[in-house]
C-alpha positions in Angstrom: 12.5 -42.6 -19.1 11.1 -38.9 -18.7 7.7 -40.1 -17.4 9.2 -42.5 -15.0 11.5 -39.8 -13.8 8.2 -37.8 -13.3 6.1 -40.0 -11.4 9.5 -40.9 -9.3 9.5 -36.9 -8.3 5.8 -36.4 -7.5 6.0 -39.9 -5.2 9.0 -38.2 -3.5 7.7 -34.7 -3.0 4.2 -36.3 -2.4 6.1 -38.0 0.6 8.0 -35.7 1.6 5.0 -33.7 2.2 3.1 -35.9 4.1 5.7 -36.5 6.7 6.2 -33.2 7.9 4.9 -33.3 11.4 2.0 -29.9 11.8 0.8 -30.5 15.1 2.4 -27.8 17.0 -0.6 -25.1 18.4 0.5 -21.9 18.6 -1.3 -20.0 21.4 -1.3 -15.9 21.5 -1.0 -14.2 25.0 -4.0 -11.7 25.4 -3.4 -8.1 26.9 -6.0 -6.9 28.8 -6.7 -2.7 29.0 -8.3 -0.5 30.5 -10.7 2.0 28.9 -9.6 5.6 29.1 -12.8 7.8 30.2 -11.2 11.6 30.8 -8.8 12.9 28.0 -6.8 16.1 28.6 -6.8 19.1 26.1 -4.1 21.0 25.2 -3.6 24.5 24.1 -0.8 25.6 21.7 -0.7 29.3 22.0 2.5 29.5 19.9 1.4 31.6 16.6 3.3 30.0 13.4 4.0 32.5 10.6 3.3 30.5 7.2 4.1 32.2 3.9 1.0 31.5 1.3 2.0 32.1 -2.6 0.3 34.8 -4.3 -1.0 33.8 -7.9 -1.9 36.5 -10.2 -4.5 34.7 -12.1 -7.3 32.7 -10.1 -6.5 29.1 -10.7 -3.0 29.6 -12.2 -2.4 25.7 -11.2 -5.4 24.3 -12.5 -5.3 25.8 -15.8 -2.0 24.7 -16.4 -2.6 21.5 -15.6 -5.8 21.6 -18.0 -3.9 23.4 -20.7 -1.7 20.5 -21.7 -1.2 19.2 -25.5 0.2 15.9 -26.4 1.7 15.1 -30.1 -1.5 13.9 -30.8 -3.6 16.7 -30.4 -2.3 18.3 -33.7 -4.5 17.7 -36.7 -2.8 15.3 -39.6 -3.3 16.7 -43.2 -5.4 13.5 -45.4 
């Protein structure tokens, strides 16, 4: 009964398939543009006061990141 209920479903879906109708072309509108040959430069003369942090040790970021220990970095006693 299982198997015939099988090959029942794939016939149906094998069908069902094959008589969906895929003929419609779909066709893309193309934009043509121009080529832009002179560009215009602008100059900000606004000055922008940024605020730079002030480590006391050269590479205070780096070394804490490389200064890291894990649980398993302690030795085990045999």
């Amino acid at each position: 009964m299982k198997t015939i209920a099988t090959i029942f479903f794939i016939f149906f879906i094998g069908t069902a398939a094959q008589a969906q109708n895929n003929t419609t072309d779909v066709k893309v509108e193309t934009i043509e543009m121009g080529i832009v040959t002179e560009t215009a430069k602008e100059l900000n003369l606004e000055t922008k006061t940024e605020v730079a942090r002030l480590y006391k040790f050269k590479n205070a970021r780096v070394t804490k990141a490389l200064s890291f220990t894990t649980k398993r970095n302690k030795a085990k006693m045999a």
